[in-house]
C-alpha positions, 0 to 999 in steps of 0.5 A, a space after each residue: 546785859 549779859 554777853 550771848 555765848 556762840 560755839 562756832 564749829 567747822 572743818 574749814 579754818 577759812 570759816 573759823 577765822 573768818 565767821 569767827 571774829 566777824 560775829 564777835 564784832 557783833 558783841 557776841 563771846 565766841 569760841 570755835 572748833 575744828 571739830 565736831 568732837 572737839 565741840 561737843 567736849 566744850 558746851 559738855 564743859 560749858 554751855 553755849 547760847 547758840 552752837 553753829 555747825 557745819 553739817 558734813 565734817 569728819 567724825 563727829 557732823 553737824 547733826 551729831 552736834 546738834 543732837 549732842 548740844 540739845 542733849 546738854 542744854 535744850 535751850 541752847 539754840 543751834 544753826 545748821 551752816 553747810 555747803 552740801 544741803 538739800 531738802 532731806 538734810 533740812 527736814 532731818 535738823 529741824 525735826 531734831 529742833 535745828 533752830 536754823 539751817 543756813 547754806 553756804 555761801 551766805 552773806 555775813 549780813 544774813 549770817 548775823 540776822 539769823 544769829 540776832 533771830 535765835 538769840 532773841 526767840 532764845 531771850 523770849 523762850 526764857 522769859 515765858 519759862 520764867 514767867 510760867 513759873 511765878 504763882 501769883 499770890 495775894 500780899 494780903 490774903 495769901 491766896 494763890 490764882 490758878 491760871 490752869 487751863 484759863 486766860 493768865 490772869 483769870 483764874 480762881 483764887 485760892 487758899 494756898 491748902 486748895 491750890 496744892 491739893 488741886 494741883 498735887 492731890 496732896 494734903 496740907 496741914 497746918 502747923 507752926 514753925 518754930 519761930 511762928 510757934 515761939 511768938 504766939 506762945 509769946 502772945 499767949 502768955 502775956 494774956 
């Protein structure tokens, strides 16, 4: 399995080299920063699984993170860790899809419980991703089942030309490839 990746971004170097290297003890790969630009110039490079930031930092905050990390891979889950929270500050990550908001001082038991939480629910968000994204097609007929507005599973099964027109409203053809065309011309000719 691969390992998750975590961006760990504070002003505090008590927090980095501590949170730090107590979350990578959990199997985690972890890189930190010092600052929110500094952060936002790493997952522009590389993406993260999970960014945990500090709200209130010089420059670049928490919630420029936040925006930043979502706007460079909206599945990266991000943490909102900070000492200076209240209610307004919490209303205004979640709306901009803060998968978590942890106030300071936390044990690094719920800090890890939270990371496992975002970790997991990530695993989960992209495994239904990739399973919307399978056309259940017949080894057989070649039929495709449209799940379209039913229960998975209880959908109409179609040739493949009604499936895309359904879906698309384009028309299909049919017509050879040239492998296809060069093994029936094959067959004719033996006749």
């Amino acid at each position: 399995m691969r390992q998750s990746t975590i961006l760990l971004v504070d002003d505090d170097p008590f927090i980095l080299s501590t949170l730090g290297p107590a979350i990578a003890g959990y199997g985690y790969q972890v890189e930190t920063a010092a600052t929110g630009e500094s952060a936002v110039e790493l997952f522009e490079k590389d993406p993260f699984d999970l960014v945990i930031t500090d709200l209130v930092m010089k420059e670049a905050d928490g919630i420029d993170v936040l925006k930043k990390s979502k706007e460079a891979d909206p599945e990266t889950a991000v943490i909102i860790l900070t000492g200076h929270g209240n209610l307004a500050s919490a209303i205004n990550a979640i709306r901009l899809d803060a998968d978590d908001y942890i106030l300071k001082p936390c044990d690094i038991e719920e800090i890890l419980f939270r990371v496992g939480r975002c970790i997991e629910r990530q695993e989960l968000r992209r495994k239904v991703k990739t399973y919307e994204t399978i056309l259940p097609v017949c080894c057989v007929c070649k039929r495709i089942r449209d799940d379209t507005g039913k229960e998975p599973g209880a959908g109409e099964w179609l040739p493949v030309e009604a499936y895309i027109w359904r879906r698309t409203k384009v028309d299909v053809t049919s017509t050879f490839c040239p492998e296809c065309f060069a093994r029936e011309k094959e067959k004719l000719d033996r006749v």
